[in-house]
C-alpha positions in Angstrom: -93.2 -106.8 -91.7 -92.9 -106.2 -88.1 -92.3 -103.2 -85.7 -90.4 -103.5 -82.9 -90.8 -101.8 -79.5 -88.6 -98.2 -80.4 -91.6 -98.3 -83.2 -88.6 -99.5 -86.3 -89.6 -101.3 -88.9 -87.6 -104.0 -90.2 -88.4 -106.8 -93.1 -88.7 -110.4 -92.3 -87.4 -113.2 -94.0 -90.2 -115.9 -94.1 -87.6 -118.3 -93.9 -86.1 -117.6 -90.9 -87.2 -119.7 -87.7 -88.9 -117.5 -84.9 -85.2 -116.7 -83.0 -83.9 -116.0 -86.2 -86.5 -112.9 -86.7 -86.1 -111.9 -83.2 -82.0 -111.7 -83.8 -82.6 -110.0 -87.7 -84.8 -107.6 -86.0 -82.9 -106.5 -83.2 -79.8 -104.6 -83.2 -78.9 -106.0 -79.7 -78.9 -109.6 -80.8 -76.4 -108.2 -83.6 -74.5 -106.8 -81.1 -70.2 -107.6 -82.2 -69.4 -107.0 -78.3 -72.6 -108.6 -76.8 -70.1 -111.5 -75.7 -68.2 -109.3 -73.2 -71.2 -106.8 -72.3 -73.9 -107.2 -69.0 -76.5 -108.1 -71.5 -75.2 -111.2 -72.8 -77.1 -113.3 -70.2 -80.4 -112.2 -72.0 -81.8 -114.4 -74.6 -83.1 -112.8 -78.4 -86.8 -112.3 -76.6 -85.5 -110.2 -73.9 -83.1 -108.4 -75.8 -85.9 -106.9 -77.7 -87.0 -105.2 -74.3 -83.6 -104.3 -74.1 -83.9 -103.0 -77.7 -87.0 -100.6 -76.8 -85.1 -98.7 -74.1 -81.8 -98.4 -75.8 -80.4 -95.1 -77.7 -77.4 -95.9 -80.1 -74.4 -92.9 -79.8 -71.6 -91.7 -81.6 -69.6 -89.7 -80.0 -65.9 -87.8 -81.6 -62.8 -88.1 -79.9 -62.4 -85.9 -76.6 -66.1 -85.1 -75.9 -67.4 -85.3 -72.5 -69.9 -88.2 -71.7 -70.7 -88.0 -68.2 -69.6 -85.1 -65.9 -68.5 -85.5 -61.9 -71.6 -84.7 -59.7 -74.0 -84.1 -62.1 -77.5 -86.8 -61.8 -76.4 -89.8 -62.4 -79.5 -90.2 -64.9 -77.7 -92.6 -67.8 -75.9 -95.5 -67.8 -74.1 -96.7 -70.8 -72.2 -100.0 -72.1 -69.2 -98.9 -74.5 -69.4 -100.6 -77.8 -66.5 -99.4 -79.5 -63.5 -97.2 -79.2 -62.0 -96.3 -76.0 -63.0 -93.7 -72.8 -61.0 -91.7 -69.8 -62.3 -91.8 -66.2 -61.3 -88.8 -64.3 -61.7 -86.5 -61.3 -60.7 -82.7 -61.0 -58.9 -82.7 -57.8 -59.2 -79.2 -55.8 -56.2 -77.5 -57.1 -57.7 -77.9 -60.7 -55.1 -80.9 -61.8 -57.1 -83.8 -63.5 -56.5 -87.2 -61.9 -57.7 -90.3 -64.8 -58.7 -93.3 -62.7 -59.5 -95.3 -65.5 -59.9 -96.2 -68.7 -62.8 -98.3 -70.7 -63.2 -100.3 -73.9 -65.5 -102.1 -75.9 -67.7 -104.3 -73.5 -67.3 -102.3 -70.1 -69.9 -100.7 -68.7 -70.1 -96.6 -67.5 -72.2 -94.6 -65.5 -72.5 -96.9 -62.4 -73.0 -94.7 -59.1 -74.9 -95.8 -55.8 -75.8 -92.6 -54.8 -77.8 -90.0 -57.1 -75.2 -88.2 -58.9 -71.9 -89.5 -60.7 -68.8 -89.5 -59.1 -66.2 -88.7 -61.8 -66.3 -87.6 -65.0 -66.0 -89.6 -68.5 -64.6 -88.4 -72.1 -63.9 -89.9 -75.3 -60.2 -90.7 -76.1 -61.3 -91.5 -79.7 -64.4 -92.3 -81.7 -66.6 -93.5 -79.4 -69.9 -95.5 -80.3 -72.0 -96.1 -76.5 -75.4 -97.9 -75.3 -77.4 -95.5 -73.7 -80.1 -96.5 -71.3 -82.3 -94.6 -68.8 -81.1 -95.3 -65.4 -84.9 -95.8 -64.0 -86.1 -98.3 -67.2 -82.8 -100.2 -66.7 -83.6 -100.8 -63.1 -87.0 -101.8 -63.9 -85.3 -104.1 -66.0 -83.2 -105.1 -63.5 -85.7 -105.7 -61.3 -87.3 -108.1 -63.5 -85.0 -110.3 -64.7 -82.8 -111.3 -61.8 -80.1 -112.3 -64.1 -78.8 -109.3 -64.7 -78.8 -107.8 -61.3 -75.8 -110.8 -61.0 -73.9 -108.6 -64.1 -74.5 -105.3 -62.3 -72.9 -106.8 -59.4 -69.7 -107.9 -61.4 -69.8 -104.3 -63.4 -69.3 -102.8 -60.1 -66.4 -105.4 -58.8 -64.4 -104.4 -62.1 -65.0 -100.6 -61.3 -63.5 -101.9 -57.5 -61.0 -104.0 -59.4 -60.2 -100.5 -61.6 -59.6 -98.4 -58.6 -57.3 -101.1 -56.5 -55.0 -101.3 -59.4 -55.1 -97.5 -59.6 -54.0 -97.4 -56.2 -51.1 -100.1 -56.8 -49.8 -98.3 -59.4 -49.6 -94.8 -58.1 -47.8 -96.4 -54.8 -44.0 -97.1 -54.4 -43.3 -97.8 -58.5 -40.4 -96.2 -60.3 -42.1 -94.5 -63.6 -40.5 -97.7 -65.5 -42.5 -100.5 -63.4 -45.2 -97.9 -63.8 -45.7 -98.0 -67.3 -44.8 -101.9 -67.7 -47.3 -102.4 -65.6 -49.7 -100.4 -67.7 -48.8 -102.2 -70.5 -49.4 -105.7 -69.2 -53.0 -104.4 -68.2 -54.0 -103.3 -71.4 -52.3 -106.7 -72.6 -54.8 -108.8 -70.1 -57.9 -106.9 -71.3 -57.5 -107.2 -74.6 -57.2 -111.0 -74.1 -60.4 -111.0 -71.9 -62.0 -109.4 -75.3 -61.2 -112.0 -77.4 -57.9 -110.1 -79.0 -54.2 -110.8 -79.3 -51.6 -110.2 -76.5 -50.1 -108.5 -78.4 -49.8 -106.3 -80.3 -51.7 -103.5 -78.1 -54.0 -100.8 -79.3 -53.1 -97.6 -77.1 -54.7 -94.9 -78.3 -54.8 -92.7 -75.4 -52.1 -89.9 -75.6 -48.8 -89.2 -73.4 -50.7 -87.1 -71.4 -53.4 -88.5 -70.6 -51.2 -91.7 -69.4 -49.0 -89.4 -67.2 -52.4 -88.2 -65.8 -53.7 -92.2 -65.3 -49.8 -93.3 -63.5 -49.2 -90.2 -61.6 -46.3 -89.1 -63.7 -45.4 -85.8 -66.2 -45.7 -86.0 -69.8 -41.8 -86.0 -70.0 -41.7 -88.8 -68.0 -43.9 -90.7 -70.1 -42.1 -89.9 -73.2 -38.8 -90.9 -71.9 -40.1 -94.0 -70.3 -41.3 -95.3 -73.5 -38.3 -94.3 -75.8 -36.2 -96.0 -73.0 -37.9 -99.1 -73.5 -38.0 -99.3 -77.5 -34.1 -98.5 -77.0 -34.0 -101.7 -75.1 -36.2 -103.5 -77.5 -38.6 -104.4 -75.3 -41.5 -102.7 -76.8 -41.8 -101.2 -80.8 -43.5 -99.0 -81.6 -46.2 -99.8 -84.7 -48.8 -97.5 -86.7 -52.2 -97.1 -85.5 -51.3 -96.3 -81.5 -50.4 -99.9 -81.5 -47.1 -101.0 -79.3 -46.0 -104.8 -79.9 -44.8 -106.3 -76.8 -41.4 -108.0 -77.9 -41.0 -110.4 -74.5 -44.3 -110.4 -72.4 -42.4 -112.2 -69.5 -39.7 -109.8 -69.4 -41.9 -106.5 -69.5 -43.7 -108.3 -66.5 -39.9 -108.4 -64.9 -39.9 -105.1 -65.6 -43.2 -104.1 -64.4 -42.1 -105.6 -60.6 -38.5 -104.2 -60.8 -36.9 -107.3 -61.1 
């Protein structure tokens, strides 16, 4: 038998080398995204400090995870379904600035309180870690203070394609640009270019490309009329001619 730091016990198998029991006994080493998350530079012994200050969540579709200005007291690594970045601009209109999936990494402010607001677009499953006992972390193994780092260039990386996108594009460059981005990510998991999972709705796009709900509707009937996308089950769109929607997406 052993217990592990969060004070879980778990059964050994004899058999297994010393690694082995480290990986069985920790639910970080079992990890299905730990390829594309910050903590893959840790080895099986250091992920069972990661283990110890780690809180598993579940959250349902459309529940608030992190709210604009509040202490930035949490971070989290998403693990599985999908969440919306957004700020509430003065007039009360939402503006999303992003979106996350499995592997990215939330929470990440350099001042003391968040500065926008997170929520679930579906069923949502998030590594929650104290902001202070991941810095102590941090602080000790160097490593990952180089993963922080490149967590906060994608944030960067987020926000200049936000900007890109809500400058000079017709609604139709708008959204085939939008697709190709969610087409690059999923490759960076490990996925297929296609088909897409898309499961945020009209709405919240329209809210993330700076155009109405309408808009977005139309947009993307126009483009299954010209058979460049179809439409599948599941919120998943199969991009018929990749280098063509990327014509599309630069108004060519």
């Amino acid at each position: 038998m052993g217990i592990t730091a969060a004070g879980k016990t778990r059964i050994f198998d004899d058999s297994l080398n010393a690694d082995e029991k480290l990986a069985r006994s920790n639910p970080c080493a079992d990890c299905t995204v730990r390829n594309l998350s910050f903590c893959n530079c840790l080895n099986n012994q250091e992920l069972e400090e990661l283990d110890a200050i780690v809180t598993h969540l579940e959250v349902p579709a459309r529940a608030p995870i992190i709210d604009e200005k509040e202490p930035a007291e949490f971070l989290f690594n998403v693990t599985g379904g999908a969440v919306k970045l957004y700020k509430l601009l003065a007039d009360g209109r939402r503006q999303i600035t992003g979106f996350l999936f499995a592997g990215d990494f939330l929470g990440i402010a350099m001042k003391d309180n968040y500065v926008y607001s997170a929520e679930s677009v579906n069923k949502t499953t998030l590594c929650r870690f104290r902001r202070t006992e991941l810095e102590e972390m941090v602080d000790k193994h160097a490593k990952l203070s180089k993963q922080m780092l490149n967590m906060a260039s994608n944030e960067l990386e987020m926000a200049q394609e936000q900007m890109l996108l809500l400058g000079r594009k017709t609604a139709k460059e708008k959204l085939c640009s939008f697709l190709l981005t969610l087409s690059k990510r999923a490759e960076k998991r490990g996925e297929a270019a296609t088909p897409i999972y898309v499961p945020m709705s009209r709405a919240d796009i329209g809210d993330y490309l700076g155009l109405t709900t309408e808009t977005v509707s139309r947009t993307f009937t126009n483009l299954k009329r010209d058979r460049v996308i179809r439409l599948q089950e599941g919120s998943m769109i199969h991009l018929n001619d990749l280098e063509e929607l990327e014509d599309h997406s630069e108004g060519l």
